[in-house]
DORO-424079 format. One line per 4 residues: number of its first residue (from 0); their letters; for each residue x, y, z of N, C-alpha, C. Coordinates in pm, 1 decimal. Each point is the difference from the previous one (the first is absolute). Example, Ala and Ser with C-alpha at 12.3 -4.5 7.8 and 13.67 -1.06 7.14 Angstrom:
! residues 2
0 = AS = 1319.0,-569.0,780.0,-89.0,119.0,0.0,90.0,120.0,0.0; -35.0,105.0,-72.0,82.0,119.0,6.0,-77.0,109.0,73.0 .
! end
This chain:
! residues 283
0 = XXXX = -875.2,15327.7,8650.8,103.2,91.0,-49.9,90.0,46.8,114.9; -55.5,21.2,111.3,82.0,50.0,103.2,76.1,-105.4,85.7; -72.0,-157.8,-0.9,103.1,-91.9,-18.7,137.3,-3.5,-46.5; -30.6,-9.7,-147.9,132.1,1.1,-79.4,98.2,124.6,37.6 .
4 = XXXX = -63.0,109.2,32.6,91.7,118.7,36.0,53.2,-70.4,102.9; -42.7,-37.8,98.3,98.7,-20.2,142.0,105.3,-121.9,-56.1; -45.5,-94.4,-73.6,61.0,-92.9,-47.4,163.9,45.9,-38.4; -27.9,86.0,-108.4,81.4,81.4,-67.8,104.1,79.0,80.8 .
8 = XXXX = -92.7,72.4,119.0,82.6,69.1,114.3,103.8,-78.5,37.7; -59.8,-91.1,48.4,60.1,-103.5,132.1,122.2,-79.2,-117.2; 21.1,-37.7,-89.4,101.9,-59.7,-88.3,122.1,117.3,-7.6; -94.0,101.9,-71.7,134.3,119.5,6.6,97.4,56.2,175.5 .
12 = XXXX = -62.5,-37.9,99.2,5.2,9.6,130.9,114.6,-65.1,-12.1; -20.8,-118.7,16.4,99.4,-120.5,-17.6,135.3,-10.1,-33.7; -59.3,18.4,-140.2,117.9,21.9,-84.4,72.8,116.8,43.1; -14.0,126.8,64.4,47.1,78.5,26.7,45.4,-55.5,110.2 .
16 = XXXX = -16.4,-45.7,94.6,79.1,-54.2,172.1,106.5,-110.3,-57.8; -60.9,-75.3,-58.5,122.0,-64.9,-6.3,137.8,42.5,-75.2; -22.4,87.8,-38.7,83.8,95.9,-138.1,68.4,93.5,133.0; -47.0,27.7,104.0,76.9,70.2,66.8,68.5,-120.0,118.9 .
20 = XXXX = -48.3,-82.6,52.8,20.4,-139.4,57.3,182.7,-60.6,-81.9; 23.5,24.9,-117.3,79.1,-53.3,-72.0,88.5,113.1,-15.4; -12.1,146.4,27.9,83.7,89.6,-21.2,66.9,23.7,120.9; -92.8,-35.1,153.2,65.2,11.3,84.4,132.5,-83.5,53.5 .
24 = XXXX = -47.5,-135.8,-31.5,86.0,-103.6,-16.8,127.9,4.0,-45.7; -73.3,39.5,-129.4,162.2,81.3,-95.2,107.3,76.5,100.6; -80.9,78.5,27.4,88.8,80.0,49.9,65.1,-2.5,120.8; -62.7,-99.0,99.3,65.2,-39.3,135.6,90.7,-127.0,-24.3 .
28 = XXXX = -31.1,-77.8,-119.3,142.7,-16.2,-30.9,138.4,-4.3,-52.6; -74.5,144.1,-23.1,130.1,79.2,-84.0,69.9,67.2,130.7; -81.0,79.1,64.0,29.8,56.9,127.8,97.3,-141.6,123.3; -52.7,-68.3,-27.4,50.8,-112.4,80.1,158.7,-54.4,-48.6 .
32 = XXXX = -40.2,6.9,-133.7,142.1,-69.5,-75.7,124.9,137.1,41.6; -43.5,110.0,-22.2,69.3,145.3,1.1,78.4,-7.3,172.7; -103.6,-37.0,96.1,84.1,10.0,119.5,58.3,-134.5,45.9; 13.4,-100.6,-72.5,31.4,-111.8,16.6,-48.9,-79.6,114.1 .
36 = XXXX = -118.1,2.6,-26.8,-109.7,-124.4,83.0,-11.8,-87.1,-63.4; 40.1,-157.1,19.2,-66.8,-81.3,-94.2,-98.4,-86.4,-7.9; -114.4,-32.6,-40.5,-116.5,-78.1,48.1,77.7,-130.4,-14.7; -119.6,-97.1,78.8,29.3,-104.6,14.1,6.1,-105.8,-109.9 .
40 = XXXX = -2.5,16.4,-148.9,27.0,-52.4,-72.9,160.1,-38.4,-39.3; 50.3,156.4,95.5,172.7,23.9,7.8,68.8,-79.2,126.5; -81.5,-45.2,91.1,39.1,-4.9,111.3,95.6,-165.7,-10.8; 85.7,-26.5,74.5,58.8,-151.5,-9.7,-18.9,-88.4,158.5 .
44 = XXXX = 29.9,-118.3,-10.8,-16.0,-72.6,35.9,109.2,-110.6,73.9; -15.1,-55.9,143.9,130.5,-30.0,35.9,-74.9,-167.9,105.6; 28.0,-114.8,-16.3,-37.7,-97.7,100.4,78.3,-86.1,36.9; -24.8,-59.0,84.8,125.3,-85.6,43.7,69.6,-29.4,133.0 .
48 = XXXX = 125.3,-82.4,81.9,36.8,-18.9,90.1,-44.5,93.2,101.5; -57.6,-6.9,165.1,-52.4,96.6,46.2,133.8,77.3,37.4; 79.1,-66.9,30.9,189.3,46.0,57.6,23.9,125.3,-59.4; -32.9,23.5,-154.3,62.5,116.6,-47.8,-123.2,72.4,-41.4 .
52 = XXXX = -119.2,-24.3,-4.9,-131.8,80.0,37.6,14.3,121.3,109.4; -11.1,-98.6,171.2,6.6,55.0,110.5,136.0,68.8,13.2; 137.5,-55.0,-64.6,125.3,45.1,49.6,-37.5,139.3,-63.8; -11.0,21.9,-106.4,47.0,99.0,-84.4,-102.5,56.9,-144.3 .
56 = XXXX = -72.3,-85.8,-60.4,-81.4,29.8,-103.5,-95.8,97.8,-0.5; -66.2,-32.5,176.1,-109.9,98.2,53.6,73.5,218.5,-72.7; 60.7,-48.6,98.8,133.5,151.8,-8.1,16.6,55.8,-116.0; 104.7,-81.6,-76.6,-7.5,40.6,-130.5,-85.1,43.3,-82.5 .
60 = XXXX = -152.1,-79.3,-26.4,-107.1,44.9,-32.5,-51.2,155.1,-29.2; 31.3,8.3,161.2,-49.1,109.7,58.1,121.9,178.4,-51.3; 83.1,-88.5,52.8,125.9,92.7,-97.4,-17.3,48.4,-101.0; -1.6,-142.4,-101.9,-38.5,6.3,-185.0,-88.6,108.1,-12.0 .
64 = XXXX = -178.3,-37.7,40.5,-118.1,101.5,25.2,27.7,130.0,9.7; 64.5,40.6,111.3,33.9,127.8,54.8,124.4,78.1,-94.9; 82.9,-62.9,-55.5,109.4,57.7,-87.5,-43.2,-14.5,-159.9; -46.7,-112.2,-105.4,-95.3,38.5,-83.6,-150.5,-34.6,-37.4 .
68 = XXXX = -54.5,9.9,115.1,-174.3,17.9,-24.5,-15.9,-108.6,-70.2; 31.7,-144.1,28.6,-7.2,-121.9,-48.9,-35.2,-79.1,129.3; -153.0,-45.4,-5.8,-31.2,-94.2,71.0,48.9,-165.1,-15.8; 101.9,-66.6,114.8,58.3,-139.7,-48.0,-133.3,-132.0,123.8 .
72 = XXXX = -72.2,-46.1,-77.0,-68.4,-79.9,93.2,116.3,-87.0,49.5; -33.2,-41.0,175.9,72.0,-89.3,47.7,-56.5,-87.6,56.8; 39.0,-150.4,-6.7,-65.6,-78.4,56.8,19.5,-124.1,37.2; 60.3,-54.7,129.6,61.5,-101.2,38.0,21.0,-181.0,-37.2 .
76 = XXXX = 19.8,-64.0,52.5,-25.1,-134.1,-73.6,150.5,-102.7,61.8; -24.9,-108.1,-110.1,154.5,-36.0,-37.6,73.1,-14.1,-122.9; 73.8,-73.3,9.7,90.7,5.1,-154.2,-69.1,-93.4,-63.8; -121.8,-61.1,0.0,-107.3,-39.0,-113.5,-94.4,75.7,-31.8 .
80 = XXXX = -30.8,82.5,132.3,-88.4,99.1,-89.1,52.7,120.8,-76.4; 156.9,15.3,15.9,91.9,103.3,-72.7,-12.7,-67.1,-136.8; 10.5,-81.2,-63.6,57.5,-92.4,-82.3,-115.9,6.7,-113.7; -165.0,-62.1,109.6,-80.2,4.0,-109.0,-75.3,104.0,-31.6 .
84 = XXXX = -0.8,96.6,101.6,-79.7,134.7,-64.0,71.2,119.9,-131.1; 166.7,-39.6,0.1,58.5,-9.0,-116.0,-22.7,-14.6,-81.8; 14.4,-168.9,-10.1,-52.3,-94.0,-92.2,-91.6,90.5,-81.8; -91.7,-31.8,92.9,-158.6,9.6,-105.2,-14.6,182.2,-8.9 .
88 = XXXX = 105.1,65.9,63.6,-39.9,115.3,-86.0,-74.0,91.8,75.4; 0.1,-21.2,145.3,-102.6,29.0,94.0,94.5,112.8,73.6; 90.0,14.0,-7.0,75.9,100.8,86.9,151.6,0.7,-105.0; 67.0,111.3,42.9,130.4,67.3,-125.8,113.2,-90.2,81.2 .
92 = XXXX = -22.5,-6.5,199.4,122.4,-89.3,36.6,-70.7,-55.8,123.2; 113.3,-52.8,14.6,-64.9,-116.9,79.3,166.9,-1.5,108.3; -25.5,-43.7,99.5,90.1,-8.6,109.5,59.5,-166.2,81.2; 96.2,-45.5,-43.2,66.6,-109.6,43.7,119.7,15.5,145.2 .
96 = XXXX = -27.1,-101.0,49.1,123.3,-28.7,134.8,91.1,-61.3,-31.5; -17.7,-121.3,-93.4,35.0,-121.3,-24.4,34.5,5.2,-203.2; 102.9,-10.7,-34.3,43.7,20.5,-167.6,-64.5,-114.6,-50.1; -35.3,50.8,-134.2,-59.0,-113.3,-109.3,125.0,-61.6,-53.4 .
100 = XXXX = -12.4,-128.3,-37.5,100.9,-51.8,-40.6,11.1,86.2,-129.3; 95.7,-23.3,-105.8,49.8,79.8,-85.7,-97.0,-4.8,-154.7; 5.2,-177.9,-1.5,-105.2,-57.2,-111.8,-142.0,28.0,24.3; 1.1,26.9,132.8,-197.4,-15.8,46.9,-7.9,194.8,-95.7 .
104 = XXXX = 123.1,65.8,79.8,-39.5,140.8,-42.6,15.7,32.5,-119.7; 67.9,-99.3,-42.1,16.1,15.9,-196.8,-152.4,-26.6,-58.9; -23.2,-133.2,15.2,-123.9,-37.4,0.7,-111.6,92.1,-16.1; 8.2,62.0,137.8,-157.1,112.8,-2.2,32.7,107.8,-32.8 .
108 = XXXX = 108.1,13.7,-42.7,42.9,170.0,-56.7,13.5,115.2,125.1; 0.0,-74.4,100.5,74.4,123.1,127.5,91.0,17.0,-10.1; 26.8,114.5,45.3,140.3,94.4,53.1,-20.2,42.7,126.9; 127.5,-85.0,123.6,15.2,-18.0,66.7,98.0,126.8,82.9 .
112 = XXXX = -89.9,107.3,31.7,126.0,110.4,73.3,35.4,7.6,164.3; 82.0,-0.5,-16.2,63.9,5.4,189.9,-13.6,99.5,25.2; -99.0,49.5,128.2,-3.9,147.7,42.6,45.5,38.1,129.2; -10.4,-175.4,60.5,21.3,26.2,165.1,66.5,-121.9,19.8 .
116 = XXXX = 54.1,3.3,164.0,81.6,-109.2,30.9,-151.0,-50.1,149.4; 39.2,-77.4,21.1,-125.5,-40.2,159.8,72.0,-62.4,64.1; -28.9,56.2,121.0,78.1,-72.1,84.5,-61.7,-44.1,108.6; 34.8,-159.3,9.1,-71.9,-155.7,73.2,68.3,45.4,125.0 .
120 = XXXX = -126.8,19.9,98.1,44.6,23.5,135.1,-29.1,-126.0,117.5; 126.2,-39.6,82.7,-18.1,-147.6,32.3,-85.9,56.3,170.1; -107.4,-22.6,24.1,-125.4,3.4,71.1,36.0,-76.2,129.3; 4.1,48.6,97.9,-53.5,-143.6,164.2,-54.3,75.8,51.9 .
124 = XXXX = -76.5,-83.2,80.3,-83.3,73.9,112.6,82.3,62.9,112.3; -56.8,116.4,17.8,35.3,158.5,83.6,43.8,-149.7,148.5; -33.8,-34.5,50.1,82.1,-122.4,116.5,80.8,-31.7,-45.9; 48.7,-41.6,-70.2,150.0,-59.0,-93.5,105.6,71.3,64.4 .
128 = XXXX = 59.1,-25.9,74.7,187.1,67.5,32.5,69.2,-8.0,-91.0; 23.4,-16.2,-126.0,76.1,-52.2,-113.6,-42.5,135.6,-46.0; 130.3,152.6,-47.2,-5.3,42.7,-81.3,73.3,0.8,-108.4; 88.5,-111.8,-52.7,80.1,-47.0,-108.8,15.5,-131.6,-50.3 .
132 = XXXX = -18.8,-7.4,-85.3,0.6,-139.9,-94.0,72.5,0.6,-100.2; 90.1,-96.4,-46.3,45.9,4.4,-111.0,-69.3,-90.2,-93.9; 55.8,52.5,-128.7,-82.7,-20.3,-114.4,6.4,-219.2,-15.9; 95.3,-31.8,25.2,15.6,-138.2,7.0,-72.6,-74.2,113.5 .
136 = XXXX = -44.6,77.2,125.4,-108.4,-81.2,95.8,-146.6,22.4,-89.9; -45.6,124.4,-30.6,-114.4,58.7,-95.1,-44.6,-154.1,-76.7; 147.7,-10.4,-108.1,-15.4,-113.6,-47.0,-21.0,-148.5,22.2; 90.3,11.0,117.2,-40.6,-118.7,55.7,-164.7,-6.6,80.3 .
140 = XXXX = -19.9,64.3,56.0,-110.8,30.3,53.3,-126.8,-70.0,-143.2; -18.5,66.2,-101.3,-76.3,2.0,-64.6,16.5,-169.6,-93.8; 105.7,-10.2,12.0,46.4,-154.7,-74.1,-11.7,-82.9,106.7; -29.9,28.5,108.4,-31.3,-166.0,103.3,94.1,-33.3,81.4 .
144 = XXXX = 93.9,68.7,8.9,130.6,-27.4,73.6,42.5,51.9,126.3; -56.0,86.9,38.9,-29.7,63.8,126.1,-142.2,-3.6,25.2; -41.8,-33.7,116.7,-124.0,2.8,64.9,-54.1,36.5,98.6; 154.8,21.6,122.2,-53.6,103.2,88.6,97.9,81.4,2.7 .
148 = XXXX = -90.2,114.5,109.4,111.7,130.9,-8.9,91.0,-37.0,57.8; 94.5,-105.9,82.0,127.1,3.4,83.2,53.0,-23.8,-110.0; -14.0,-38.9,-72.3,145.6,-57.3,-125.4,-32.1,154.5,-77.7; -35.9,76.3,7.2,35.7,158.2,-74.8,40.5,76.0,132.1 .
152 = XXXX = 2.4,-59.9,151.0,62.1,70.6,118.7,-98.7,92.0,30.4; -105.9,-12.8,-11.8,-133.4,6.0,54.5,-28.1,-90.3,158.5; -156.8,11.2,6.5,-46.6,-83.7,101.8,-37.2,-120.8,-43.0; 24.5,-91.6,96.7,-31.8,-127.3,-7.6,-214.7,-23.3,-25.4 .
156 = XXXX = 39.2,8.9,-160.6,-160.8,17.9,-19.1,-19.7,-17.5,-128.2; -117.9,-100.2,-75.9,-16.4,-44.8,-137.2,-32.3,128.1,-115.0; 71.8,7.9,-74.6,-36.2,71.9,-135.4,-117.5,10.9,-25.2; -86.1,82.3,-50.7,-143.9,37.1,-63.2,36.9,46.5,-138.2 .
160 = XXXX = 48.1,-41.9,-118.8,18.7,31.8,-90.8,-127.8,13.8,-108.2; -6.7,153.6,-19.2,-111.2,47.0,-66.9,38.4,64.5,-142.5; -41.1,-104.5,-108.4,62.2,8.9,-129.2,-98.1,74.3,-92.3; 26.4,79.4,-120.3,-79.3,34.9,-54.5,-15.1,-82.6,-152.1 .
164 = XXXX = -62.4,-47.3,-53.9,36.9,-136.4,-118.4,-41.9,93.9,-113.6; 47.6,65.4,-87.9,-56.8,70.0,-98.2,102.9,-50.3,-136.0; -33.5,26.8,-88.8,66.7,61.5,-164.6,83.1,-165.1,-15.3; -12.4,-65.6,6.2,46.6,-101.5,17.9,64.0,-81.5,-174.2 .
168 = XXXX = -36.1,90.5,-128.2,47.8,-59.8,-96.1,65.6,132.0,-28.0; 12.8,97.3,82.5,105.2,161.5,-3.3,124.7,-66.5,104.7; 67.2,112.1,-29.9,159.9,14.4,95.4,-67.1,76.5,103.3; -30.7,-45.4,72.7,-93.9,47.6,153.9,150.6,4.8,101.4 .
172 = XXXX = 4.7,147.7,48.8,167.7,46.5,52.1,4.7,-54.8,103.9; -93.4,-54.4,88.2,49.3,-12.1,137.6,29.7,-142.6,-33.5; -73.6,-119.4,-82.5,28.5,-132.1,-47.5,196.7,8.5,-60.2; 0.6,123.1,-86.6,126.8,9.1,-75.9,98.2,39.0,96.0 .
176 = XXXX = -20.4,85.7,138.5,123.0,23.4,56.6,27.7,-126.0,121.4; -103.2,-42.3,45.8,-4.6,-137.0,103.3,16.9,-92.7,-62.9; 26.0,-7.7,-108.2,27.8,-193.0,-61.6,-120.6,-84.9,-0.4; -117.6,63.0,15.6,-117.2,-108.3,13.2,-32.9,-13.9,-92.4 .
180 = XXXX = 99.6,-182.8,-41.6,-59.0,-48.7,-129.7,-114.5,-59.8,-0.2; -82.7,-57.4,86.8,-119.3,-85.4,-27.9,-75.1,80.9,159.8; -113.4,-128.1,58.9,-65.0,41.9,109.8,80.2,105.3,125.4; -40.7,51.2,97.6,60.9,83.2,111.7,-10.6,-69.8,86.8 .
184 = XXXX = 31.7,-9.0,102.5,11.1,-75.1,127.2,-145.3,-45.2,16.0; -26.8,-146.3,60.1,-104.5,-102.4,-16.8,-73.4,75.8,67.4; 24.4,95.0,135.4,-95.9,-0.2,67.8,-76.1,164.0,8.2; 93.3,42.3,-114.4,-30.9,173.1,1.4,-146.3,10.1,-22.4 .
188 = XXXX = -29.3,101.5,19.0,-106.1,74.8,-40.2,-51.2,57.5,-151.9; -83.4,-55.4,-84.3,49.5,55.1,-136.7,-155.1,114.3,-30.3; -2.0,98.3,-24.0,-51.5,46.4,-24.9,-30.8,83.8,-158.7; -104.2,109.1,-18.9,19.8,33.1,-116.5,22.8,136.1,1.9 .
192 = XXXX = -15.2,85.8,94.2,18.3,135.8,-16.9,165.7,79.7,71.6; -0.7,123.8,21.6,107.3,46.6,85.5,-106.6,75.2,92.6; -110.9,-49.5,-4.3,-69.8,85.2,92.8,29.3,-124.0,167.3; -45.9,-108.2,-88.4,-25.6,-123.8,32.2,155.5,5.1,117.5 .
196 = XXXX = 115.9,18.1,-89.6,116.1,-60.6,72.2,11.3,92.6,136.8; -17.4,151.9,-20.4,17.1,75.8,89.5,-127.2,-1.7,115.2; -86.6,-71.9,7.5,-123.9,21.3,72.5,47.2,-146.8,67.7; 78.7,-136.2,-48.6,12.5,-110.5,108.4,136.5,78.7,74.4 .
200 = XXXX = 90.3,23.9,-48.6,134.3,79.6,16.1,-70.6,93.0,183.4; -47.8,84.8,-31.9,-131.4,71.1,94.1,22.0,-87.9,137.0; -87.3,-84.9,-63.0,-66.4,-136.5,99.9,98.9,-84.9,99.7; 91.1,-80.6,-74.8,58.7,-88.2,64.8,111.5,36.5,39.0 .
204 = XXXX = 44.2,-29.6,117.7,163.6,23.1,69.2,69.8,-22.0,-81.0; -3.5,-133.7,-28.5,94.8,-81.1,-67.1,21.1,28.8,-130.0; -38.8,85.0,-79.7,-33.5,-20.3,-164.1,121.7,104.3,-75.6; 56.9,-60.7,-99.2,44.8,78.5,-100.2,-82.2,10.4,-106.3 .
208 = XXXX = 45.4,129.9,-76.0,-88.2,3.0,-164.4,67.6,121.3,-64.7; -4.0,-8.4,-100.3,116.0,87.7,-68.0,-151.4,79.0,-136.3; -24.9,130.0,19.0,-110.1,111.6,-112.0,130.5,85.2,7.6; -89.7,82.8,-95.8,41.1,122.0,-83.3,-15.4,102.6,133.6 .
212 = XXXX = 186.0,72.9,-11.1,-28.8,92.0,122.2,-28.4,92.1,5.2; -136.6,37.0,-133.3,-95.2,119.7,21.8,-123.6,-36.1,94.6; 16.3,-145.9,-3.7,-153.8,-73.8,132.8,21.9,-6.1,134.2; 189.0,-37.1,-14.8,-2.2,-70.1,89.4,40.9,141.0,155.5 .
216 = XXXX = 49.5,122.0,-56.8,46.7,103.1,60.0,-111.1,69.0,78.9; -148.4,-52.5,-96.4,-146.6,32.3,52.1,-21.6,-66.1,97.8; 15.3,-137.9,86.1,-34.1,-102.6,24.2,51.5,36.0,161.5; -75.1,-57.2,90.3,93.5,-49.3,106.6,94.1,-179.2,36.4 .
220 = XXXX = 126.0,60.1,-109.1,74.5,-116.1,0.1,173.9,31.5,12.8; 48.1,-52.8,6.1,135.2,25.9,30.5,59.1,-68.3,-126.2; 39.2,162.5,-72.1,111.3,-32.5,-98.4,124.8,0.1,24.8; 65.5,-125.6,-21.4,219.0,-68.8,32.2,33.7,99.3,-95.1 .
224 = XXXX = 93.6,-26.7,30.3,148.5,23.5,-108.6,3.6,-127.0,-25.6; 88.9,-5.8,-121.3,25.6,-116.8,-74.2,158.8,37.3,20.5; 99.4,-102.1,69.9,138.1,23.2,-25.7,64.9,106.8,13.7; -102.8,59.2,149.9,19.4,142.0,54.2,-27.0,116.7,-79.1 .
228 = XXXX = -77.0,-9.1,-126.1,-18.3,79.0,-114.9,-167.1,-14.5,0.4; -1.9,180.4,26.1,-168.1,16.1,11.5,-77.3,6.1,-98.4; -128.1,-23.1,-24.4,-48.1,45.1,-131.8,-56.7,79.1,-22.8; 71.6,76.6,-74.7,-44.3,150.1,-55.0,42.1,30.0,-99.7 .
232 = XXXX = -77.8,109.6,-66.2,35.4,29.2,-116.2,120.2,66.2,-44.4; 67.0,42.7,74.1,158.0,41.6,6.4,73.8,-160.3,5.4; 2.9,-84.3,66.6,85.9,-126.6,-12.6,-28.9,-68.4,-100.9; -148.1,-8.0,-67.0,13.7,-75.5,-75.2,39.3,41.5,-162.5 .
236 = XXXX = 35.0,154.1,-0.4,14.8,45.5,-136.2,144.2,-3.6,17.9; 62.4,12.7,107.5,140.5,-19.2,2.8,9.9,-145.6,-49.7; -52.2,-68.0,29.4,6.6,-193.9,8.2,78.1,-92.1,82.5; -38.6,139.0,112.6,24.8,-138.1,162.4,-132.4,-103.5,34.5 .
240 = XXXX = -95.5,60.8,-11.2,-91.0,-84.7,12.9,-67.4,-61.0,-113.6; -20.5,-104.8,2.8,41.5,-151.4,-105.5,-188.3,-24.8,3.4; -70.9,34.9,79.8,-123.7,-98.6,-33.6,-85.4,109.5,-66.8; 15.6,5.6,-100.1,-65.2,127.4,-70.5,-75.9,-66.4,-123.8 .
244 = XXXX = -119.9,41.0,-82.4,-27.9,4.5,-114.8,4.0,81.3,-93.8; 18.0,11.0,-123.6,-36.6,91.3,-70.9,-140.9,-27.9,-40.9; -81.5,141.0,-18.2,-92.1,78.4,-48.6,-52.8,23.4,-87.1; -127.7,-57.3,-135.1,14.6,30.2,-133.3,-179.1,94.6,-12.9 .
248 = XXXX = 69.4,84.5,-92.6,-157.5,41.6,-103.5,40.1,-84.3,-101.4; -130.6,-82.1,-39.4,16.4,-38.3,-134.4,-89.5,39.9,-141.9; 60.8,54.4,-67.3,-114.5,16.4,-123.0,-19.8,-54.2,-152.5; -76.0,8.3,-48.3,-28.2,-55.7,-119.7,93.0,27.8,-113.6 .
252 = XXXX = 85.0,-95.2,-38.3,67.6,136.9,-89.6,110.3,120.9,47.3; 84.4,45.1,-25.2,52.1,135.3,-4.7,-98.0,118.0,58.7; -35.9,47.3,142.4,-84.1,96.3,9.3,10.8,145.0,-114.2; -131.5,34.6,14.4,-1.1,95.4,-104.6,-80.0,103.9,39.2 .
256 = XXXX = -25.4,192.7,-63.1,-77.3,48.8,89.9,-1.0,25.4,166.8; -111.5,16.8,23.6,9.9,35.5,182.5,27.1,-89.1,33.2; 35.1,-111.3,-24.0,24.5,-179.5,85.7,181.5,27.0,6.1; 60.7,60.8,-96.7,122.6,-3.7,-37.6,48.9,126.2,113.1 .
260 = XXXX = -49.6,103.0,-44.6,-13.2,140.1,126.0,-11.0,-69.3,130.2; -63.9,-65.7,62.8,-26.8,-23.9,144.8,122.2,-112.0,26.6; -1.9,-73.3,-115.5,132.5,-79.8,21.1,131.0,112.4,26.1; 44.3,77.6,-65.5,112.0,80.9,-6.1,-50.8,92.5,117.0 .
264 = XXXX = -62.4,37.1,93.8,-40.9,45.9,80.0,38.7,-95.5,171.1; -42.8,-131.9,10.0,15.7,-84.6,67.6,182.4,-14.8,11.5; 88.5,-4.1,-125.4,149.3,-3.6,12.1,59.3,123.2,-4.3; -97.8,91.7,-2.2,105.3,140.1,3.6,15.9,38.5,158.3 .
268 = XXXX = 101.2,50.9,21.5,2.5,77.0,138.4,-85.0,-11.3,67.7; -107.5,83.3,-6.0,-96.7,19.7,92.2,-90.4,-105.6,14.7; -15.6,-94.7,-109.3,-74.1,-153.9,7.8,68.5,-74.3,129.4; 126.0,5.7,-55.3,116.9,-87.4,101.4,-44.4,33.8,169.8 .
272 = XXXX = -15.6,138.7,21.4,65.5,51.0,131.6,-140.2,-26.6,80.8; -131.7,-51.7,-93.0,-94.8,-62.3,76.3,28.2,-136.1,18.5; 23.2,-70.2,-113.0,62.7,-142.7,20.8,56.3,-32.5,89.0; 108.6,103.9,75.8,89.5,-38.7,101.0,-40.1,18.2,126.4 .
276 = XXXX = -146.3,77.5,-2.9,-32.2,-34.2,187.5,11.2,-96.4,22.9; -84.7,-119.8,-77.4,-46.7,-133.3,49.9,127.3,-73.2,-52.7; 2.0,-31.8,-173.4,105.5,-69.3,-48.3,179.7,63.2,-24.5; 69.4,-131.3,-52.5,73.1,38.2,-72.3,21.8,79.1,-100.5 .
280 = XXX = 65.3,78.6,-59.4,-67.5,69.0,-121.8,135.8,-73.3,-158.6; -110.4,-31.1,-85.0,46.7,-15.6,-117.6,116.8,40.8,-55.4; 98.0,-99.2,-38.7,143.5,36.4,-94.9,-16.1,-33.2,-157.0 .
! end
């Protein structure tokens, strides 16, 4: 008999904790909703090119967070991993260097927004006497046609051309502003990263290589002018300086909700005026 009593106890126990277990809940997220905290069921999601990760995404984030109590995960990559964590539903946007063709983005139902401009900074090693290049040696340089530095009025000394080979069925900007319709010079360097280009860039006397000049400003390398025109984010929003990309979030659909908010956040004013340490900023 005194079994069943405790039996009896210990059920009504229960039932009573969890009855208060479920009221507290209630109410912290009522309390939560009231001061505008939002759990992470609210929180969004951002992956993609590291260029506009490191340039600028980090920042913003942090902005968004701090102005409405909206956590935005961030998280680097490239414009395939922008593309498929989309796709499948895995993140609200995703971050491109390089534009989808028009049919590919019809296709998967992206919407393709311009937030930033990037600007391709042309790299030699800190020994290099050459602080100007014009955009037609660049080209030639990278198309096979120049090979040492005396024909750019340099030193009598062979090219190290350190290429970065990416996006290759995209409008990849530095391919679109140099004319490189097929291979780069036979004997360049081809690599896969911009970590990659700026770390031989580093290394060799001889070497050109053209990253994103949020890496390359980090780096010990010597950034030219292009056609006596420096690169910065003041020249290139004017549009003196020519070797630039544009910048995309892409999302599923028409953003909607906090995906749509952080979007209109990223092009408003104060989105912009982070955009413009590193990049160009969006027209």
């Amino acid at each position: 008999m005194k079994r069943l009593n405790a039996n009896i106890y210990c059920s009504y126990y229960n039932n009573e904790m969890r009855l208060i277990l479920i009221i507290t809940v209630t109410c912290l997220v009522s309390i939560f909703s009231a001061m505008g905290i939002s759990s992470s069921s609210s929180d969004i999601g951002y992956q993609g090119t590291h260029i506009l990760t490191h340039g600028a995404l980090e920042e913003l984030a942090k902005a968004f967070e701090k102005k409405y109590g909206v956590h935005v995960y961030v998280k680097g990559g490239g414009c395939a991993d922008g593309i498929a964590v989309v796709v499948k539903g895995e993140r609200e946007m995703g971050g491109l260097c390089c534009p989808l063709p028009p049919e590919k983005a019809k296709k998967l139902n992206l919407i393709q927004h311009k937030v930033a401009v990037d600007i391709k900074a042309v790299m030699l090693h800190p020994g290099n006497p050459l602080n100007n290049l014009t955009l037609k040696q660049v080209s030639d340089i990278h198309n096979g046609k120049i090979t040492n530095w005396k024909q750019a009025g340099g030193q009598d000394k062979p090219i190290a051309l350190v290429f970065r080979d990416h996006c290759r069925d995209m409008a990849e900007p530095v391919r679109e502003v140099l004319s490189i319709k097929g291979p780069v010079a036979q004997k360049a360097i081809v690599v896969k990263t911009d970590k990659e280009v700026v770390e031989y860039v580093e290394k060799f006397p001889g070497a050109i290589g053209i990253a994103p000049r949020v890496f390359a400003q980090e780096a010990k390398v010597k950034i030219v002018s292009i056609d006596k025109i420096a690169a910065t984010p003041e020249n290139t929003e004017k549009g003196l300086y020519l070797l630039k990309g544009d910048l995309y979030i892409i999302t599923k659909g028409q953003p909607e909700g906090l995906t749509k908010k952080f979007m209109d956040f990223v092009l408003s004013a104060e989105g912009q005026s982070i955009i413009g340490r590193n990049f160009g900023k969006a027209k």
